[in-house]
KETOR-804533 format. One record per residue (C-alpha): x, y, z; residue number from 1; residue in one letter. Coordinates in nm, 2 decimals. Each point is the difference from the previous one (the first is absolute). Layout:
KETOR-804533
+--------+--------+--------+-----+------+
:     px :     py :     pz :  nr : rest :
+--------+--------+--------+-----+------+
:      X :      Y :      Z : NUM :    A :
...
+--------+--------+--------+-----+------+
END
This chain:
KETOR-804533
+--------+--------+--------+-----+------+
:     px :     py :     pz :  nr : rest :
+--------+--------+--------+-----+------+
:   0.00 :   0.00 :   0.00 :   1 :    X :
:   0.11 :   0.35 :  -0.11 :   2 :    X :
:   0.11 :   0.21 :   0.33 :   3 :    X :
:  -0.05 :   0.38 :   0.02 :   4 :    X :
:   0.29 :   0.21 :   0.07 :   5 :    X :
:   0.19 :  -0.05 :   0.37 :   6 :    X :
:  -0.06 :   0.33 :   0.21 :   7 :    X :
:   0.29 :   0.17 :   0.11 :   8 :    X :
:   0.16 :  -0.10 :   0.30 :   9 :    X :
:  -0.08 :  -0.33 :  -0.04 :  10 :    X :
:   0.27 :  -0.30 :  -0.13 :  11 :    X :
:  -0.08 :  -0.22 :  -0.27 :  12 :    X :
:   0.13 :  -0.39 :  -0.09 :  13 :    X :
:  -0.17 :  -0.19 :  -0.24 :  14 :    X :
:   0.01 :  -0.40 :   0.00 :  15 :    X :
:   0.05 :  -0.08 :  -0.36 :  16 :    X :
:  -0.26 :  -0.33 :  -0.07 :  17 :    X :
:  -0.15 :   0.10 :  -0.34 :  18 :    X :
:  -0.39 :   0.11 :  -0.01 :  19 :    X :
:   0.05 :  -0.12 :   0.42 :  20 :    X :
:   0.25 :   0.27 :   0.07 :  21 :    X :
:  -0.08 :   0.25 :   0.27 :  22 :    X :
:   0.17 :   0.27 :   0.20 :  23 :    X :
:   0.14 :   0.01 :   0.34 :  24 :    X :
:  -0.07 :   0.35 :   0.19 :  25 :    X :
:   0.20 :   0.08 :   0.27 :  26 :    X :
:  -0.04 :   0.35 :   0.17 :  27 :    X :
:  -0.13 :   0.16 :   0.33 :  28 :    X :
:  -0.40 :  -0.01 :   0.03 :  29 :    X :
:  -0.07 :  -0.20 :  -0.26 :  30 :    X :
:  -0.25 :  -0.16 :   0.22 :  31 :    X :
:  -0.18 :   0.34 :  -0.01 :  32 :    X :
:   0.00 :   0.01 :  -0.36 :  33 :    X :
:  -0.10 :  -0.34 :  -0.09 :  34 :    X :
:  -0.36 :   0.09 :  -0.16 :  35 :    X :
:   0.23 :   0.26 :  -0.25 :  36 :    X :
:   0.27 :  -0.28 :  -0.05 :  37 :    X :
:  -0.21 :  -0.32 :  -0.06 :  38 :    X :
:  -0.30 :   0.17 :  -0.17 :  39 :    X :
:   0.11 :  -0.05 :  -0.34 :  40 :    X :
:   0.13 :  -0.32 :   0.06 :  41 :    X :
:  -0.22 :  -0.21 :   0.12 :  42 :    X :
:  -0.33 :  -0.21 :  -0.26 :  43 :    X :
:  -0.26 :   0.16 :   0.21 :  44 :    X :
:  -0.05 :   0.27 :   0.29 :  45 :    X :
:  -0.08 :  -0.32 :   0.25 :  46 :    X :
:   0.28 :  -0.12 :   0.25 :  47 :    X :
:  -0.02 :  -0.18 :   0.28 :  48 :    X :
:   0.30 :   0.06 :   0.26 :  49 :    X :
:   0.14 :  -0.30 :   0.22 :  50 :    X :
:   0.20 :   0.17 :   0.34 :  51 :    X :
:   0.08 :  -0.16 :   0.32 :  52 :    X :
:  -0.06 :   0.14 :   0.41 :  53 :    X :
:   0.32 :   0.20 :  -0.02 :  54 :    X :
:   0.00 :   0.19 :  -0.30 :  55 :    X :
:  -0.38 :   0.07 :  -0.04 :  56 :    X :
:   0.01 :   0.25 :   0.31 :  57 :    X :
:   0.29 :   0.20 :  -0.16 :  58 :    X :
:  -0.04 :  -0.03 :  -0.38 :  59 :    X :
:  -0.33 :  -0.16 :  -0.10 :  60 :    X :
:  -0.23 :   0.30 :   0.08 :  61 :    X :
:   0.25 :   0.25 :  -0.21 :  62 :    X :
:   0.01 :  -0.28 :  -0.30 :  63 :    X :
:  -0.40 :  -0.02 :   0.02 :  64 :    X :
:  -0.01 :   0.36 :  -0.04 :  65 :    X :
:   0.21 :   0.07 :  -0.27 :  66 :    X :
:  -0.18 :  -0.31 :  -0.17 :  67 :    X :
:  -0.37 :   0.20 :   0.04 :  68 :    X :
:   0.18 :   0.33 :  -0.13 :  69 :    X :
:   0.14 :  -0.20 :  -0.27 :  70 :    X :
:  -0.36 :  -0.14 :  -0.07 :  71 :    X :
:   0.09 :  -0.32 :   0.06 :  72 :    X :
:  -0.23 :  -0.21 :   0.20 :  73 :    X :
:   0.21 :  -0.25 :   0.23 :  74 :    X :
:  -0.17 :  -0.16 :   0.29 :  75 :    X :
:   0.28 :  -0.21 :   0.24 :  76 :    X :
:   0.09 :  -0.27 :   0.23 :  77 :    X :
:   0.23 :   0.03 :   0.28 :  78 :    X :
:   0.18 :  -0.29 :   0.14 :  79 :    X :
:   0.16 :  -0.17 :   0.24 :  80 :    X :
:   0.42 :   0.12 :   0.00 :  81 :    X :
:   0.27 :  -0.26 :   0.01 :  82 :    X :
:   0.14 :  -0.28 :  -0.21 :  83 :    X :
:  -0.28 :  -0.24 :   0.07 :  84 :    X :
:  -0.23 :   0.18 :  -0.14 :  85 :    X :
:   0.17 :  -0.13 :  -0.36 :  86 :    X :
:  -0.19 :  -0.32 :   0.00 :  87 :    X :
:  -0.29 :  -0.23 :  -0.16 :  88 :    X :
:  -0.27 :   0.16 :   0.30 :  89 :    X :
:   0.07 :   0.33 :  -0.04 :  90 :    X :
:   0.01 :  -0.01 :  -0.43 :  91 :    X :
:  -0.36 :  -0.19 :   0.05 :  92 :    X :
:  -0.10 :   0.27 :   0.20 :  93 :    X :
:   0.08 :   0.28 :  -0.24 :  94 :    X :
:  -0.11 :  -0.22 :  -0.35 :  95 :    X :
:  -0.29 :  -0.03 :   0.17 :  96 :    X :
:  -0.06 :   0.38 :   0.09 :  97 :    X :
:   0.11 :   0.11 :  -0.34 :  98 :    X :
:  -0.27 :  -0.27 :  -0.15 :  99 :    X :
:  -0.31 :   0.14 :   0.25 : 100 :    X :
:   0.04 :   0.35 :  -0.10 : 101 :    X :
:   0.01 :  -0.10 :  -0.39 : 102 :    X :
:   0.36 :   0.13 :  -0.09 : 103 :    X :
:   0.05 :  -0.04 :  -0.40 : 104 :    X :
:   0.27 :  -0.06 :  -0.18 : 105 :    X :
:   0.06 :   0.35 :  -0.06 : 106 :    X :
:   0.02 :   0.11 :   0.35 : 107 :    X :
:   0.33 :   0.04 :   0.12 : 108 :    X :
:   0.12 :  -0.14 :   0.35 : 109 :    X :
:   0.26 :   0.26 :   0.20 : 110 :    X :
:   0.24 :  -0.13 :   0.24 : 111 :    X :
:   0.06 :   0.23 :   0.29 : 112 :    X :
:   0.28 :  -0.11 :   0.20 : 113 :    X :
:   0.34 :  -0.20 :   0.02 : 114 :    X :
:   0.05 :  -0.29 :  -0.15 : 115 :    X :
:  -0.27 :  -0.29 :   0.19 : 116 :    X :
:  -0.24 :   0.20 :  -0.15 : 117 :    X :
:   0.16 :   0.08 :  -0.32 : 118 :    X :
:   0.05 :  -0.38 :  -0.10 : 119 :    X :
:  -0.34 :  -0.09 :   0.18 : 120 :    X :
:  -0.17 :   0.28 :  -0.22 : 121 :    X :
:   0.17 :  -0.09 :  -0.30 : 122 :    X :
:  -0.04 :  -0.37 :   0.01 : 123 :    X :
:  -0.38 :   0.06 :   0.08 : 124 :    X :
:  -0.01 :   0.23 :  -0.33 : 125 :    X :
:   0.17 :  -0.26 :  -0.21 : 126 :    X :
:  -0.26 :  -0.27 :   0.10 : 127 :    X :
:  -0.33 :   0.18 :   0.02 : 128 :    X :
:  -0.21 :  -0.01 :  -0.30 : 129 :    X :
:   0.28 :  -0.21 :  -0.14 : 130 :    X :
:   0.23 :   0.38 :   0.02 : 131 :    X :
:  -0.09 :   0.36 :   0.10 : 132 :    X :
:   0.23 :   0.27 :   0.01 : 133 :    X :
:   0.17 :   0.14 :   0.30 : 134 :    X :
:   0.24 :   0.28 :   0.11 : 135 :    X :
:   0.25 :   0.01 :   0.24 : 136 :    X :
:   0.00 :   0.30 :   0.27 : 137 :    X :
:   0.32 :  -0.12 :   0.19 : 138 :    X :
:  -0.01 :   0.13 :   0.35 : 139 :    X :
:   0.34 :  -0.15 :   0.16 : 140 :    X :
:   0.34 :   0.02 :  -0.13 : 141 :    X :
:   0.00 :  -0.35 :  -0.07 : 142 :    X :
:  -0.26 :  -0.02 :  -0.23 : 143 :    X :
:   0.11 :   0.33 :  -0.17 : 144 :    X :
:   0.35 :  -0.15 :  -0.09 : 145 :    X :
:  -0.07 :  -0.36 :  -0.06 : 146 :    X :
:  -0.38 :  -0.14 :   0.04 : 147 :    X :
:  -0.23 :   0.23 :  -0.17 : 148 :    X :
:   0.21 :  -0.03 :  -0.31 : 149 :    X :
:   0.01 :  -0.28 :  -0.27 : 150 :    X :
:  -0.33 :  -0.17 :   0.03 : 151 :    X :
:   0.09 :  -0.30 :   0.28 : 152 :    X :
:  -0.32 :  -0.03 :   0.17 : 153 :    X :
:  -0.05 :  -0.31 :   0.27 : 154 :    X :
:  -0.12 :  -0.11 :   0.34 : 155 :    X :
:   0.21 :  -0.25 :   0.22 : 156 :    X :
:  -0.11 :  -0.36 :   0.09 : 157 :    X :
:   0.09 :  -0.15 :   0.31 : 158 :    X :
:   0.33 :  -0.14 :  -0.15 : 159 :    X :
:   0.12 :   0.29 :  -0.11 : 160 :    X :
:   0.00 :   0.41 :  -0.13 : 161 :    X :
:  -0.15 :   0.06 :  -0.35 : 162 :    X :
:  -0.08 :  -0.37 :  -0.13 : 163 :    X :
:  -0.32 :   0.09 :  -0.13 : 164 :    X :
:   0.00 :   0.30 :  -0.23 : 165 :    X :
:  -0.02 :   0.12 :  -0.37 : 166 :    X :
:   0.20 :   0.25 :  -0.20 : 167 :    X :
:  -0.27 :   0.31 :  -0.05 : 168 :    X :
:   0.10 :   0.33 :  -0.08 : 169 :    X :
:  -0.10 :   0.31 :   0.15 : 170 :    X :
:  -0.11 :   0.28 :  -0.24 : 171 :    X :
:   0.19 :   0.27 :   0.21 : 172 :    X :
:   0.21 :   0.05 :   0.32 : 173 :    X :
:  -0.05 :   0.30 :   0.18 : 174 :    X :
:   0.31 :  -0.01 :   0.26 : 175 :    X :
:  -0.09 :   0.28 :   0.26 : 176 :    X :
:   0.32 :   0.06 :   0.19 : 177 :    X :
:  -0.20 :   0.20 :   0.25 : 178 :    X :
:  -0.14 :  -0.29 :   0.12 : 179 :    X :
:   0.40 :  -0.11 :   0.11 : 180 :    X :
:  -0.07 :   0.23 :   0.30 : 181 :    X :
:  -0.28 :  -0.15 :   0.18 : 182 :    X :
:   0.18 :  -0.38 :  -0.02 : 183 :    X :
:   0.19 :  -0.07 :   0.34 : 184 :    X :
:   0.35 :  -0.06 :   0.01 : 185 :    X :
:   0.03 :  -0.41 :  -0.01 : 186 :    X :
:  -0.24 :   0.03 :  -0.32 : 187 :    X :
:   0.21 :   0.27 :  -0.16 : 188 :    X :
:   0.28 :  -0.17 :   0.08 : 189 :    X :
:  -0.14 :  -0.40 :  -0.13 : 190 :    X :
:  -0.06 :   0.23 :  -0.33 : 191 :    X :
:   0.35 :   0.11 :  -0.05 : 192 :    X :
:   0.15 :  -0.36 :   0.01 : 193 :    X :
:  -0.19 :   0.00 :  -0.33 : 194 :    X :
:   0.19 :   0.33 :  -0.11 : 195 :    X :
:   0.29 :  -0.20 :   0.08 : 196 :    X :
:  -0.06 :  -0.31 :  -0.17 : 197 :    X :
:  -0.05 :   0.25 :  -0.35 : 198 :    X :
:   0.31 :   0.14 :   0.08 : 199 :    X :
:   0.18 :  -0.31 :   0.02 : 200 :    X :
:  -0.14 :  -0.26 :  -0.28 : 201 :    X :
:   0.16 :   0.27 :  -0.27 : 202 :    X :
:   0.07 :   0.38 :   0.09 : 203 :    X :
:   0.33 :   0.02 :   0.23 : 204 :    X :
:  -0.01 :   0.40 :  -0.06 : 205 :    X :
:  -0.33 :  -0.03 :   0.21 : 206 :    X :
:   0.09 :  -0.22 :   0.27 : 207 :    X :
:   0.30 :   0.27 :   0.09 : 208 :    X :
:  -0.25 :   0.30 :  -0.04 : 209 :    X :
:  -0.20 :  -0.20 :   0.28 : 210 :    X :
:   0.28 :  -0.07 :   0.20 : 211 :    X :
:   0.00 :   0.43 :  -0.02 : 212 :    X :
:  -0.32 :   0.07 :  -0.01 : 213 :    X :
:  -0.23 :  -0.30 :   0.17 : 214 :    X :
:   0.03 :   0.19 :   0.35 : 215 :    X :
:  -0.15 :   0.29 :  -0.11 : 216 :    X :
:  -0.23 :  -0.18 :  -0.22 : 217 :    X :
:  -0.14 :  -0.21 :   0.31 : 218 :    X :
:   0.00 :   0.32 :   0.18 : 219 :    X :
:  -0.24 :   0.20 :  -0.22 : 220 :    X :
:   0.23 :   0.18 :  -0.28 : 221 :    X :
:  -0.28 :   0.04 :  -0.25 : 222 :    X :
:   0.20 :   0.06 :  -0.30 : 223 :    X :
:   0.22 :  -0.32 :   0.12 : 224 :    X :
:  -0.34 :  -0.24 :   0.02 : 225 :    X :
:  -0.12 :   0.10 :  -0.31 : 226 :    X :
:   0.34 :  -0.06 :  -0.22 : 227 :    X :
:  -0.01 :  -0.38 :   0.15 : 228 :    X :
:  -0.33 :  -0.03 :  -0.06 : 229 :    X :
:   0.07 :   0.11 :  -0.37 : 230 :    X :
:   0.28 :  -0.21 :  -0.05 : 231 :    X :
:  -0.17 :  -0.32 :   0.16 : 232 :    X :
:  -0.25 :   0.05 :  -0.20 : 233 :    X :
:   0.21 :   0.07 :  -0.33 : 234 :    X :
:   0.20 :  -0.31 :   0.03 : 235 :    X :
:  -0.31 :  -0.22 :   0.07 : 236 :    X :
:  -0.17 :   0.16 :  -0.28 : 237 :    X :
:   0.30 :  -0.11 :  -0.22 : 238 :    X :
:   0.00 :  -0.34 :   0.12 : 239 :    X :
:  -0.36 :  -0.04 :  -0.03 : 240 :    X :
:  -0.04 :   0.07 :  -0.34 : 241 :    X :
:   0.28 :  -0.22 :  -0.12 : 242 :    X :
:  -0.09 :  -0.30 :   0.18 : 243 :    X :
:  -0.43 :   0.07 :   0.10 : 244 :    X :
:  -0.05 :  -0.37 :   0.15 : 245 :    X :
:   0.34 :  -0.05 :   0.16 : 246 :    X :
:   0.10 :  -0.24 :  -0.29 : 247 :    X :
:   0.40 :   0.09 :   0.07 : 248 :    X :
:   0.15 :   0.32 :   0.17 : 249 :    X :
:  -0.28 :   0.15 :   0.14 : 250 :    X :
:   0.04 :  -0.28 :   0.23 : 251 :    X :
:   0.32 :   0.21 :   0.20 : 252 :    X :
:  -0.26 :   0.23 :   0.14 : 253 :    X :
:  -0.04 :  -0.29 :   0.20 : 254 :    X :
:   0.36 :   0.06 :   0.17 : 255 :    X :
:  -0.04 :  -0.08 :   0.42 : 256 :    X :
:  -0.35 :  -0.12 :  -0.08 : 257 :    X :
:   0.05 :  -0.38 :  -0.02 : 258 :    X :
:   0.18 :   0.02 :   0.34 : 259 :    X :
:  -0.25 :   0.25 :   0.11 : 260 :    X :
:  -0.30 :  -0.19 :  -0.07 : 261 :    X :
:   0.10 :  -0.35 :   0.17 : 262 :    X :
:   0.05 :   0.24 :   0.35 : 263 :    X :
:  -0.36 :   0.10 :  -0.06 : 264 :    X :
:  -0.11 :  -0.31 :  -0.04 : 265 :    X :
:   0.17 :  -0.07 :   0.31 : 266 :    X :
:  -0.16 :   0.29 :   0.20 : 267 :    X :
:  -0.36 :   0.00 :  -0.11 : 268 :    X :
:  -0.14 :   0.30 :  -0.16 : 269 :    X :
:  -0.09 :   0.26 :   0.21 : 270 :    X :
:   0.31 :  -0.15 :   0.25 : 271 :    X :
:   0.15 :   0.35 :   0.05 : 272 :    X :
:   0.28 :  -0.11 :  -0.30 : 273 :    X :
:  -0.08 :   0.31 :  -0.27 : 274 :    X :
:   0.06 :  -0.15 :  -0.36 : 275 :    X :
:   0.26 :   0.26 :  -0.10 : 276 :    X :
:   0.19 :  -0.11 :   0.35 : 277 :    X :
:   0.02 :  -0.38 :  -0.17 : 278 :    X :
:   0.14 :   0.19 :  -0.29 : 279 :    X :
:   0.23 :   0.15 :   0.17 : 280 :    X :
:   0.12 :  -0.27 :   0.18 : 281 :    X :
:  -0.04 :  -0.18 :  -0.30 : 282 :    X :
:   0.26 :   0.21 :  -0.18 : 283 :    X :
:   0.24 :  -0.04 :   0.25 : 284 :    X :
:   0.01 :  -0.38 :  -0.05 : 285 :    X :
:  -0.02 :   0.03 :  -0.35 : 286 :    X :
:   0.29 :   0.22 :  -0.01 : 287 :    X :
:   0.25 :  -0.27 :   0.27 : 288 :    X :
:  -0.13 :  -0.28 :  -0.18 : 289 :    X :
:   0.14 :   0.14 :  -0.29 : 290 :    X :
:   0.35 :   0.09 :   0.18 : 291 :    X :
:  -0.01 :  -0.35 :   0.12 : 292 :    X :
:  -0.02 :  -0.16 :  -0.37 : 293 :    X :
:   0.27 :   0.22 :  -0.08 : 294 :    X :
:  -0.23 :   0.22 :  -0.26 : 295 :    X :
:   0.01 :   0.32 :   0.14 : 296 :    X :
:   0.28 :   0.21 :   0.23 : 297 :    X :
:  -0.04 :   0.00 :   0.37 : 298 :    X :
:   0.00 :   0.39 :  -0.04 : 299 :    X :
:  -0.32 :  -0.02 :  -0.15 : 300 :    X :
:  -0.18 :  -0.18 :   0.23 : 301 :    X :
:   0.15 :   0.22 :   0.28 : 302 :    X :
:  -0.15 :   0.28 :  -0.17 : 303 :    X :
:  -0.34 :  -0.12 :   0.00 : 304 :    X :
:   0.00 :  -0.12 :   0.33 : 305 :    X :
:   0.12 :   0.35 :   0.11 : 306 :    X :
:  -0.22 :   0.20 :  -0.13 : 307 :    X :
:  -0.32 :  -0.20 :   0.09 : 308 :    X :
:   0.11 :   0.06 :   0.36 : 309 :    X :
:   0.08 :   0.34 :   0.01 : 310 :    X :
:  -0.39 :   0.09 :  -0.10 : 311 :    X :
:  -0.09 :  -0.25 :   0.26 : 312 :    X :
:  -0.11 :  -0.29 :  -0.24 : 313 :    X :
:   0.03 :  -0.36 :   0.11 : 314 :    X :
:   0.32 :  -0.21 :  -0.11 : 315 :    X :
:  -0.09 :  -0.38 :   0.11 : 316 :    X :
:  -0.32 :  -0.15 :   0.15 : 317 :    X :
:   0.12 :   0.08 :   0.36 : 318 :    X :
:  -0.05 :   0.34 :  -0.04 : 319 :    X :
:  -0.36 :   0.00 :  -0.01 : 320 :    X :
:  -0.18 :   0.00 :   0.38 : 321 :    X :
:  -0.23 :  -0.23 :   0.09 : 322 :    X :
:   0.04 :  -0.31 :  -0.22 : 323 :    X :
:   0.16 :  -0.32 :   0.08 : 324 :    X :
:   0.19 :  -0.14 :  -0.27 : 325 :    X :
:   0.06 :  -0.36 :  -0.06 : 326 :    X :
:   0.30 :  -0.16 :  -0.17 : 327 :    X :
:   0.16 :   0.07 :  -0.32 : 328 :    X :
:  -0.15 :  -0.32 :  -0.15 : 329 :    X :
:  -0.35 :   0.08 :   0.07 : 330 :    X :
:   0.03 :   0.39 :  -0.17 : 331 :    X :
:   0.17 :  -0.20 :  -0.30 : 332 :    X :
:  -0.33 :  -0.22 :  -0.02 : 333 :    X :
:  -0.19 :   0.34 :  -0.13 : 334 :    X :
:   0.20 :   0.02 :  -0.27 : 335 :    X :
:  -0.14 :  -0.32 :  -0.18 : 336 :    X :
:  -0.36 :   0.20 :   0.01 : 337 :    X :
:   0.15 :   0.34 :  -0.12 : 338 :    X :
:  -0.20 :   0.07 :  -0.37 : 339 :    X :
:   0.32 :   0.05 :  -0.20 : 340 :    X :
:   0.09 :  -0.39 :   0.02 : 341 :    X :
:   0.06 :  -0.16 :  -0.36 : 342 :    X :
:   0.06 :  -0.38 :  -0.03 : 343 :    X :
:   0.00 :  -0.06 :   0.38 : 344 :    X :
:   0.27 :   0.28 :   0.03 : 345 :    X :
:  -0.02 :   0.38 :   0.19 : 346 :    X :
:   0.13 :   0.31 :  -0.19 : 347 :    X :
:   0.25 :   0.23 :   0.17 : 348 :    X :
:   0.09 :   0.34 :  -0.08 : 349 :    X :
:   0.38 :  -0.02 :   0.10 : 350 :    X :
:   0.23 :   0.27 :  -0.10 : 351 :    X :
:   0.34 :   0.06 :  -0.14 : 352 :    X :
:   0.02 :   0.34 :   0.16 : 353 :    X :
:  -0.22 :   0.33 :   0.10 : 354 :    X :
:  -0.23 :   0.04 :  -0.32 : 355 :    X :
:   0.10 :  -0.32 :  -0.13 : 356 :    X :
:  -0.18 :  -0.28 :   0.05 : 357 :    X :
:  -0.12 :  -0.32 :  -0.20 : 358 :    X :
:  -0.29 :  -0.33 :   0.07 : 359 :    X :
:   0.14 :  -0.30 :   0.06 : 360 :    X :
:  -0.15 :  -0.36 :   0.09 : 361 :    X :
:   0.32 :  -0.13 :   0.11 : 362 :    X :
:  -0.01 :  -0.01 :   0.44 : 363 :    X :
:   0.03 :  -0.28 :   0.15 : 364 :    X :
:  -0.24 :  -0.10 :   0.29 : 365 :    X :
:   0.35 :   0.07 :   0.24 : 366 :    X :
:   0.02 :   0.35 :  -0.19 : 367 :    X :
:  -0.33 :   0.09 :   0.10 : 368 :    X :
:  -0.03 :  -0.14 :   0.35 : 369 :    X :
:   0.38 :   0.19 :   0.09 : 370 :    X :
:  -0.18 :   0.28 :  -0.15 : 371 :    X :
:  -0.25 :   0.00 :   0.30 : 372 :    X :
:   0.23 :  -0.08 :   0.21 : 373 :    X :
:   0.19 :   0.32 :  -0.04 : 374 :    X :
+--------+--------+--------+-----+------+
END
């Protein structure tokens, strides 16, 4: 769909996909603006917007607003906020609201939120009425730099994160950075361990302008959260539209995550374990494990490690309060359930050095287990 003209002060990607390209907004207030922005890009003037209990008291009634101003009508949900809200119930649930109050295939469903309700919404949108279309109004930094980008949509089953999903695109994402101030400091902070991971699968230049710039970034530098939110987003757009359905490379977005997603498995959702925590705990191990196969220099790894604690980001499973951890072989077991398995064997994103890294199928049960070991 033909887009009008971006209004000024306002930062524009688009996510080259042929006639399903769209554009990726990031600015202050775009929240506020959303009826202007989405008007012209949505089928018809119906939306339906999907929030959960902590965003709708801060953002939904300013959305709703600028919806009605927009003349777009958009009744809404609100539900329950945490990771376990991303399963079978809760989808029912919502299919099942969307179905009573007779939304058509031209009304567009609009995720308000971080990423639970971003890959709820989507996966919803991608299954109702056999595909609806839906826009992403990322509210954590998270889901600004990683989630709400590149059509993944899913909900978790009780083996594991994001094993039951679909590839949907959204037809816009409208990354308010505003929205970054309201997010406490553990959830700003889970958010940039997916900065990092961008940083690291393929832009060294970035990871040192973090290591500058990621206090002041974390500490509310404006101008400092919107360039990483741009560049996140620029180097997943990239990605994306080279590789849509994670055929090859687009798989080393997935750096930390394999690691990441056996611990929460471990946990439980909702455990007090934040995803981008398991990332960046995750990184870490990809990181040694690659020192320890002799792939990558220990200076590398040091880096990484370093500069995840000096923000105050976990480094190994220990870190995080509250959880009792079992043994190395146990974490391993996870792995064999992680979505990225081919031929009865995990994918790794290991690296050769900062902004270098590559997929390989070639640990060993003993790499993996000394991995959780630390």
């Amino acid at each position: 769909m033909d887009a009008p003209s971006t209004p000024p002060g306002i930062d524009r990607l688009d996510l080259d996909l042929g006639p399903r390209s769209y554009p990726i907004l990031v600015g202050d207030g775009l929240i506020e603006r959303a009826g202007a922005l989405l008007r012209d890009r949505l089928p018809a003037r119906r939306a339906f917007v999907i929030t959960d209990e902590n965003v709708a008291p801060i953002h939904l009634n300013p959305l709703l607003k600028s919806l009605q101003a927009g003349g777009i009508e958009a009744p809404h949900l609100i539900l329950k906020a945490g990771e376990s809200t991303k399963c079978l119930a809760v989808l029912e649930e919502v299919l099942e609201t969307l179905i009573a109050v007779r939304t058509e295939r031209s009304t567009t469903l609009i995720a308000l939120g971080g990423g639970v309700i971003g890959d709820l919404t989507g996966f919803a949108a991608a299954v109702l009425l056999r595909g609806v279309p839906f826009v992403q109004i990322p509210t954590t930094l998270l889901a600004q730099v990683d989630s709400s980008v590149g059509g993944k949509t899913g909900i978790n089953s009780r083996t594991g994160k994001n094993l039951i999903g679909a590839f949907h695109q959204p037809r816009a994402v409208l990354a308010d950075t505003h929205t970054l101030d309201t997010l406490p400091r553990r959830d700003l902070l889970a958010g940039y361990a997916e900065v990092v991971k961008t940083a690291l699968i393929g832009d060294a230049p970035f990871f040192a302008w973090l290591e500058a710039n990621g206090q002041a970034l974390l500490d509310g530098d404006g101008a400092a959260r919107r360039h990483a939110v741009l560049t996140s987003c620029a180097t997943k757009a990239r990605v994306v539209a080279a590789d849509e359905r994670e055929a090859g490379q687009r798989a080393l977005l997935n750096l930390g995550h394999t690691f990441g997603h056996a611990l929460e498995a471990e946990a439980g959702f909702d455990s007090g374990l934040r995803h981008g925590e398991a990332v960046a705990i995750g990184l870490v191990m990809a990181y040694d494990t690659s020192v320890r196969r002799g792939l990558c220099p220990p200076q590398a790894a040091e880096r990484v490690r370093a500069h995840l604690k000096s923000v105050g980001l976990p480094t190994r499973p220990g870190d995080i309060p509250g959880i009792d951890w079992p043994g190395a072989d146990d974490l391993a077991r996870h792995v064999a359930f992680d979505k990225k398995v081919k031929d009865g064997r995990p994918t790794f994103v290991l690296a050769r050095d900062i902004g270098d890294t590559f997929l390989s199928q070639d640990l060993t049960p003993a790499d993996i287990e000394t991995a959780f070991a630390g």
